[in-house]
N, C-alpha and C positions, 0 to 999 in steps of 0.2 A: 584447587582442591587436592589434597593428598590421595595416595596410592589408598591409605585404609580408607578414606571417605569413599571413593569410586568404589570401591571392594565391598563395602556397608550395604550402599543402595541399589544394591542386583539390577536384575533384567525390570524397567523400567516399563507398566503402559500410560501409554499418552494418547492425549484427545485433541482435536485439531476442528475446532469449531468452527465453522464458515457459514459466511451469511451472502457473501456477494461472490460473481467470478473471479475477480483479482485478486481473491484470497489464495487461490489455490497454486500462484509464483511465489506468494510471499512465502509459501509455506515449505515449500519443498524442499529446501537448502536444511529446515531443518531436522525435515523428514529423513534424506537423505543421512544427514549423520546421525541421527540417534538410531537408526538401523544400522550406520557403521560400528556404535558403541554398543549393540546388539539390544537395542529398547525397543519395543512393541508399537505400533504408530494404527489407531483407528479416527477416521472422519466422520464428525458431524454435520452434514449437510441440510442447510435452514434455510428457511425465508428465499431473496432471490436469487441463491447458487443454484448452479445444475450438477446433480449428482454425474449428470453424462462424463463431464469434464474429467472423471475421477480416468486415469491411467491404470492400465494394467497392472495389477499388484496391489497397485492399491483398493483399502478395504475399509465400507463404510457403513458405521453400526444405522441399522436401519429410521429409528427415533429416538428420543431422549428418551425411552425408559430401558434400552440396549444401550444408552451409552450409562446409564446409572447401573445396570448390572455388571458395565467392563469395568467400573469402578477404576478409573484412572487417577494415576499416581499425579500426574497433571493437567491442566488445559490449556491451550492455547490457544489466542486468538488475535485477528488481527483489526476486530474494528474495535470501539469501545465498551462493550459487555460482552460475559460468560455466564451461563448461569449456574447459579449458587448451589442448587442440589443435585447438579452432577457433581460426585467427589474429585478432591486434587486441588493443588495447587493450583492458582488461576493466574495465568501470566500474563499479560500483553505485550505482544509484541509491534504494536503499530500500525496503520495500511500506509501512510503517508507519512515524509519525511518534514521535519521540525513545523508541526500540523500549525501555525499560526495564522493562518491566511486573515483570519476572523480577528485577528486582533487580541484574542484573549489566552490567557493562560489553558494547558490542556486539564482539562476537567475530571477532577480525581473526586467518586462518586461511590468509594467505598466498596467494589467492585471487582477489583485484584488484589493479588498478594505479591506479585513482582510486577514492577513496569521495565523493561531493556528499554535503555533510551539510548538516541541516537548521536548526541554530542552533547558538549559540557554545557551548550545555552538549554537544552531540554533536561537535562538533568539537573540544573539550577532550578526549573521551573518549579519541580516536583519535592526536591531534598528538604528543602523548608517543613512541605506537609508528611514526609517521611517522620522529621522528627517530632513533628507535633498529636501525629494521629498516634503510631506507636504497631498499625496492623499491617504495613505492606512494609516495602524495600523497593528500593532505586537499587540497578546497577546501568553502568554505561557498558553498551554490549556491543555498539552499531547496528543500523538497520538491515534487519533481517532481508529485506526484497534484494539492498544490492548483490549479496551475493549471488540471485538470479539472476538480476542486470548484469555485472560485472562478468559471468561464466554463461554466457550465452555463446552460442559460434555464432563469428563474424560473419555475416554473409559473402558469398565473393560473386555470386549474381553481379551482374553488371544493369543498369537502368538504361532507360531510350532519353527519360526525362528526369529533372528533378520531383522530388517525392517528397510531399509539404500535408502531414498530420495535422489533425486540427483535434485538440481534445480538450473540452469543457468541464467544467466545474457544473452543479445544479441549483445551486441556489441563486435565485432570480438577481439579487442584489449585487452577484458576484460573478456571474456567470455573463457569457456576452456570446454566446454561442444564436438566441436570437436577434441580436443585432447583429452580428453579421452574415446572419444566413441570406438573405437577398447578394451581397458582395460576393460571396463562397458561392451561391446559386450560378451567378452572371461567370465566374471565374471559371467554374468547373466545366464549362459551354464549349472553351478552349484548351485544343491538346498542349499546350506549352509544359504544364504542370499533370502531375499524378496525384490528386487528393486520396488522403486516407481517413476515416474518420473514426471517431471511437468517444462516444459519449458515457457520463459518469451511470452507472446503473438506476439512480436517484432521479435521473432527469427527468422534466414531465413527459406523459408516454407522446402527445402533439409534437412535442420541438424533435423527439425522434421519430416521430413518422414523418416529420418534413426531411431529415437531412436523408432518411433512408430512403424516401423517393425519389431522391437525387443520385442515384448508383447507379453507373453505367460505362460508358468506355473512360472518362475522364475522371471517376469518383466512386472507392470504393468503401462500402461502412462496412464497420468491425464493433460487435463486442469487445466488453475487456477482457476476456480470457486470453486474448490476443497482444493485450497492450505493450511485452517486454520486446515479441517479435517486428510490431511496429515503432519503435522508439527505435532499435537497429537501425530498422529499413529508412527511415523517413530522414532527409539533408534540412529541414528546418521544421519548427511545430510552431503552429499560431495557437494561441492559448488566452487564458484569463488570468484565473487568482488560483487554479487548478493546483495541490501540491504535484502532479505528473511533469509540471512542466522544471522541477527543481532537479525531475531524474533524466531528463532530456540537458539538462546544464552540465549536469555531474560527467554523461557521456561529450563534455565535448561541444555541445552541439549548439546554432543561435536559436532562438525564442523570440518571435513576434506575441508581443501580449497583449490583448484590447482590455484597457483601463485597469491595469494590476494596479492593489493598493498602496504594494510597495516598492514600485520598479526603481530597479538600481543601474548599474553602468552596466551591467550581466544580458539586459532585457530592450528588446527593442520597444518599446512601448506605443502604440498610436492611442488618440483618443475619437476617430471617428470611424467607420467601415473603407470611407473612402481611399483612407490611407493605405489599406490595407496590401494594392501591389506592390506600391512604392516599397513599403516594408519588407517585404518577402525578398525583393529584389535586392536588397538592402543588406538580406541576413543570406543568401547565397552567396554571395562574394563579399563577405565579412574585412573589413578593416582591421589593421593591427590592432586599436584601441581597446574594439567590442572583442575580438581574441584575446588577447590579455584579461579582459574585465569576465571571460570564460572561464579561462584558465582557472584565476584568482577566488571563482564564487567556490569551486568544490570543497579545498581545505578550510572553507571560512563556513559552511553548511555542517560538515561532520569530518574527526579526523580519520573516522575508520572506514576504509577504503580498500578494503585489503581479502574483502570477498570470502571473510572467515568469521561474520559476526555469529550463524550455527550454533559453530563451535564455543564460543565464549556465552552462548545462552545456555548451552546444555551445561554448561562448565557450574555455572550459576546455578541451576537447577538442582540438578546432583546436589550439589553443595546444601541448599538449603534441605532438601529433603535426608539427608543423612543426618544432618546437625537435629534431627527432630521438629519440623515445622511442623507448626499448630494453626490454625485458619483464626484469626484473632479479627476479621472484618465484621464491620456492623449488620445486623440481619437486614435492611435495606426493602422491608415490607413490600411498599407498592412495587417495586420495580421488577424485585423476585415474584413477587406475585404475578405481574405482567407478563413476563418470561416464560411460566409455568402456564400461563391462560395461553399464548402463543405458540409452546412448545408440545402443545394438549399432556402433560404429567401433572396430575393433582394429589401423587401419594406422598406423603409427610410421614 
């Protein structure tokens, strides 16, 4: 963007819709800089986020018909809808990275006006119906979380034991967080290992009240407000078809995964619970191979890695709102409708 476009679109407010806790890492990198470029930043806080979470300074409009009178120049969001009659721009900016676990392409639902995507296989996905629909835009920006991942302080704590996360996916077909909870149960009985746990918000509330009554000197369970602090902390994650476990790869780090759909040389894979020491024991003292097949997945996931994706949103942003953007998405009846019956705002 040039100096007069920057210059055009002044002091910017922005809207930062949240529906779960893990929104509020993804978000921050970009909070941070559009207050560096001196723009206005208010939170939406919905459905299962905790307003609690909100930091110091930060300020959040009380419900959707306070966020329709801050009339924001944009919205942002990071799971897959915003709703429509809050003003602005509506961008996504993603929760999970290159989100295909499912097999299927990601689902453009007439819903945004900018999608940031995260590498050239995700922006492939979408450019097609860029130019077919005519009302949003693709730019490749990189994903917004790693810059919270990547600008975290290192811990320099020192462990007794090693420290082995275990974080699930919720949908039943993909998820394996009940199968191996009996193995995880038997395991965490013994001090050898530090369990840490931290399940998808989605999950059913049973399978989290079993692993949470499992917390004690050998096992501790975490919400996801917590999950960039634990992804540091933890020397291996056992996982599923989870995108979390692609951001545990990016650091570096191995992955035991029960039944991933598409386990590559990156992923230890077991297919029973039994396996499940063998495996851990497996991805602690990592062989050259499985470190190399590490190394190798990061660049082959996203090129931008550079913990300044923010910046290249805001860049985007700016831009299109100076150029004159016009909200050109389809009215999307039932869905806006649902939103508005959810969000309790029924003035039209």
């Amino acid at each position: 963007m040039s100096s007069s476009d920057a210059k055009a679109v002044g002091r910017l407010r922005l809207l930062f819709y949240v529906e779960q806790d893990y929104s509020f890492d993804i978000l921050r990198p970009l909070q941070a800089e559009a207050q560096r470029r001196g723009h206005e930043v208010r939170w939406l806080v919905f459905s299962d986020a905790s307003a609690s979470l909100l930091r110091p300074g930060e300020i959040a409009v009380p419900d959707a018909a306070a966020a329709v009178r801050y009339a924001p120049h944009a919205v942002f969001a990071p799971g897959d809808r915003a709703p429509s009659f809050i003003p602005g721009l509506k961008v996504e900016v993603f929760h999970g990275i290159n989100e295909d676990k499912r097999g299927d392409p990601i689902p453009e639902r007439g819903l945004f006006d900018l999608y940031c995507t995260q590498s050239p296989s995700q922006t492939a996905m979408l450019k097609p119906l860029e130019v077919a629909r005519g009302y949003f835009r693709v730019r490749e920006t990189g994903w917004l979380k790693l810059d919270s991942l990547f600008g975290f302080p290192r811990e320099q704590t020192a462990r007794d034991r090693p420290q082995i996360l275990l974080a699930s996916t919720f949908t039943p077909s993909l998820s394996g967080a009940e199968a191996l909870y009996p193995e995880i149960a038997r395991l965490s009985k013994a001090p050898d290992w530090q369990w840490l746990v931290t399940l998808h918000p989605k999950m059913a509330p049973e399978t989290v009240a079993r692993y949470r009554a499992l917390a004690g000197a050998n096992l501790e369970f975490h919400g996801t407000e917590k999950v960039i602090e634990l992804l540091h902390r933890a020397d291996v994650m056992v996982s599923d078809n989870s995108s979390i476990l692609q951001e545990f790869l990016l650091l570096g780090k191995p992955v035991v995964s029960y039944r991933n759909r598409k386990p590559g040389p990156f992923l230890i894979d077991i297919q029973e619970p039994g396996q499940l020491p063998d495996a851990i024991g497996r991805a602690l003292a990592p062989d050259g191979e499985l470190q190399r097949a590490i190394a190798a997945y990061g660049p082959a996931v996203t090129p931008w890695r550079d913990g300044r994706s923010a910046g290249r949103i805001m860049d985007v942003v700016e831009e299109m709102l100076a150029g004159g953007w016009q909200d050109k998405k389809p009215l999307n009846l039932l869905r806006n409708l649902k939103m508005r019956r959810q969000l309790d705002y029924y003035r039209f």
